[in-house]
C-alpha positions as CSV (number, residue, x, y, z in Angstrom):
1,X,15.9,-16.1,2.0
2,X,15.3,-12.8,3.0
3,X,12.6,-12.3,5.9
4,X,11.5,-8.7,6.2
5,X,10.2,-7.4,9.5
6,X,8.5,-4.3,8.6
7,X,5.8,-3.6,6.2
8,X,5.9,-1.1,3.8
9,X,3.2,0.7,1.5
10,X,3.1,0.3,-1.9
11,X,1.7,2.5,-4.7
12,X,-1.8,1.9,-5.6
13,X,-4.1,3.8,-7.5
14,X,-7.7,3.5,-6.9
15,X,-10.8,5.9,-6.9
16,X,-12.2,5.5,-3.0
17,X,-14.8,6.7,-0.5
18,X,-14.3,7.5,3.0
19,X,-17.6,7.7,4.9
20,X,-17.8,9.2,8.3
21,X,-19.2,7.4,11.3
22,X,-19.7,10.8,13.5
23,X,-22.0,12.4,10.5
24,X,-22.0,9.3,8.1
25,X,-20.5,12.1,5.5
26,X,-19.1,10.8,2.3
27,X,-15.4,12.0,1.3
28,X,-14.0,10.6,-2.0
29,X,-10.7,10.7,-3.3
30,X,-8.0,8.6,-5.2
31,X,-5.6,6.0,-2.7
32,X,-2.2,7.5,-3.7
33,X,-0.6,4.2,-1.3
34,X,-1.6,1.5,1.1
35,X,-0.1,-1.2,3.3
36,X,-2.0,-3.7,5.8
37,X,-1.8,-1.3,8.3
38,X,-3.3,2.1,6.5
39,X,-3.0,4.5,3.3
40,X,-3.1,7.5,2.0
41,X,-5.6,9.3,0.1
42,X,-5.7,12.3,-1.7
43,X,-8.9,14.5,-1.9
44,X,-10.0,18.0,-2.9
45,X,-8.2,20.6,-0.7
46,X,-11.4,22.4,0.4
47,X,-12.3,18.3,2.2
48,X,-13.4,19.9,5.8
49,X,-10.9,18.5,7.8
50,X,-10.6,14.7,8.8
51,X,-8.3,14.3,11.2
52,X,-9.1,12.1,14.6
53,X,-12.1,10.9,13.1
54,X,-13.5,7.2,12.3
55,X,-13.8,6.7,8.8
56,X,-14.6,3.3,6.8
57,X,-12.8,3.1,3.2
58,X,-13.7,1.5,-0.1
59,X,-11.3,1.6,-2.8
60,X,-11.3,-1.4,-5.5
61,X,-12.1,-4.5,-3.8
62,X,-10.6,-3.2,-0.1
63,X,-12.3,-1.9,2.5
64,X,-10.7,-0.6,6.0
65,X,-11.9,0.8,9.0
66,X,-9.6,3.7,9.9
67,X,-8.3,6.2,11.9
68,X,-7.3,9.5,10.0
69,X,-3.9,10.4,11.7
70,X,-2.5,13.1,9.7
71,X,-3.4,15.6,6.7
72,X,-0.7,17.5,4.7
73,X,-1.6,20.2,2.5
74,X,0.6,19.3,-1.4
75,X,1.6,21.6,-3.9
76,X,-1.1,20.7,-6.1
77,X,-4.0,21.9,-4.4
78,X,-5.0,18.7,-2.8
79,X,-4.5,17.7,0.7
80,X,-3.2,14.1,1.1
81,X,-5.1,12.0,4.5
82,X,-3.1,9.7,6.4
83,X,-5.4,7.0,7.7
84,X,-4.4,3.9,9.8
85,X,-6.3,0.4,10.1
86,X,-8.1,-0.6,13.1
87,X,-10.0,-3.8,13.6
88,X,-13.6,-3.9,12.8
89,X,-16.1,-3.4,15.9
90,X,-19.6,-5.4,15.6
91,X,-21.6,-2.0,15.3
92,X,-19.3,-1.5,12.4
93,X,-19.8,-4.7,10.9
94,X,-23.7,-4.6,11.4
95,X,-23.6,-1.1,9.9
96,X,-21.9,-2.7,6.6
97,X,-24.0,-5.6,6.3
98,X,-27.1,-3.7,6.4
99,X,-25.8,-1.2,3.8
100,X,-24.3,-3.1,1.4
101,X,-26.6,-6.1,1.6
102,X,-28.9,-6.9,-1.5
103,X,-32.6,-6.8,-1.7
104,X,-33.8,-10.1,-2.5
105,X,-37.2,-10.4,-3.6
């Protein structure tokens, strides 16, 4: 058996949307890779810029609480974001529930 000690991303497409905590801003994109620990995105090239902020992704049926770490401008006229999971705080969590919960009447 071979035991593998790093973890590497894998391709996966997926339409997504990154919404900023500082201005609560909504970003969307396509999820060009991901692994446990982040994933990158690729988004319009005119995206204001990302980096260093605290962003919360939905793409599919993930969601991840992020760090964007690095942006790199691609031939194609998109820019591709670099984000990197962090563990959910419980202002982040209560921020979630309340937005995503259903009205039940």
């Amino acid at each position: 058996m071979v035991e593998r000690r790093k973890i590497d991303r894998v391709t996966y497409g997926a339409d997504s949307v990154m919404v900023v905590r500082e201005d609560l801003s909504k970003v969307y994109g396509k999820v060009k890779n991901l692994s446990p620990l982040g994933m990158a995105v690729s988004v319009k090239a005119d995206t204001p810029s990302l980096l260093g902020k605290d962003v919360i992704i939905v793409a599919d049926t993930l969601i991840m609480y992020a760090d964007v770490i690095r942006e790199d401008s691609e031939e194609d006229g998109t820019k591709t974001v670099a984000i990197s999971a962090k563990k959910f705080t419980g202002d982040v969590l209560e921020y979630l529930f309340k937005h995503i919960a259903l009205d039940e009447e």
